[in-house]
Steps between C-alpha positions, in 0.01 A plus 500: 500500500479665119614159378259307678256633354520385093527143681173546703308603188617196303421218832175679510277298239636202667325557798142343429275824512271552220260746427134393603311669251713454211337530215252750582129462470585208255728318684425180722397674857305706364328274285416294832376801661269590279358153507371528840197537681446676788191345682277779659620546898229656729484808688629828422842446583428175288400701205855725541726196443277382270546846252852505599552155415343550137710826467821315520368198318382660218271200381385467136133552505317238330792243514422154664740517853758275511509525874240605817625718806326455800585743812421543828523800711573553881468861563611621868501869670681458848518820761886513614542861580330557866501847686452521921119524428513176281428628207651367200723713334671306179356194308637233294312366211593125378398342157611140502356313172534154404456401139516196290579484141333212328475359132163623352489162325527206848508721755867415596577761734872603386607795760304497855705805679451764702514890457467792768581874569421700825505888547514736777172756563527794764187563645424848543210693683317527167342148456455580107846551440554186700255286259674663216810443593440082538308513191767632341758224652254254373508575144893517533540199679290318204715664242815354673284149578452510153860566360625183708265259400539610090882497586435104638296448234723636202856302675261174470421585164865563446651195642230245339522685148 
């Protein structure tokens, strides 16, 4: 098994993977990134993918966008958990989002996908811990939204670079 190993580190490179951010903050993905808008999405939950998105995008302010993303957001909070006297007991909160990613300059749309997340809420006796509890699934659940539509966004960038 010792000798296998030398072998395995030499077939390695031929295997196709590639680092997606090569290059750093100069190299091609994250030049595309930062050429991209992200178009205002309403509601609060709206406004959390739209910060997280900018986090992760890291856009260069005052640079003309190369490209517009558009999003959509289906937020769900479904009762599973039932006791004998009906009352609900666990939650599950679902963020679905589709996006598009479209050239700033025709409006091509170049990625039209789909994102999501869901988390599990107990609900307790105290109906503020319960509130705090799904607003704090929320904000996670657009983090993680967030993280797979920039991970689309940056493979696209990587394959058409």
């Amino acid at each position: 098994m010792k000798r296998l190993a030398p072998l395995a580190l030499l077939l390695l490179p031929a295997c196709g993977l590639q680092p997606l951010y090569s290059g750093g903050s100069s190299g091609d993905v994250a030049q595309a990134l930062a050429g991209v808008e992200v178009a205002p999405i309403p509601g609060r939950n709206g406004w959390l993918v739209a910060n997280a998105l900018k986090d992760r995008i890291a856009a260069v302010p005052g640079a003309s966008p190369r490209y517009r993303l558009t999003v959509e957001l289906d937020d769900k909070i479904e009762g599973f958990g039932i006791r004998r006297d009906d009352a609900i007991t666990r939650e599950r909160r679902t963020l679905r989002a589709r996006y598009q990613l479209k050239d700033a300059a025709n409006g091509t749309v170049l990625v039209d996908a789909t994102a999501g997340s869901d988390a599990g809420i107990d609900v307790v006796q105290s109906e503020y811990a319960t509130i705090a509890a799904e607003n704090t699934a929320i904000e996670r659940l657009a983090g993680e939204v967030a993280d797979q539509i920039v991970a689309r966004i940056a493979l696209y960038a990587k394959r058409t670079q």
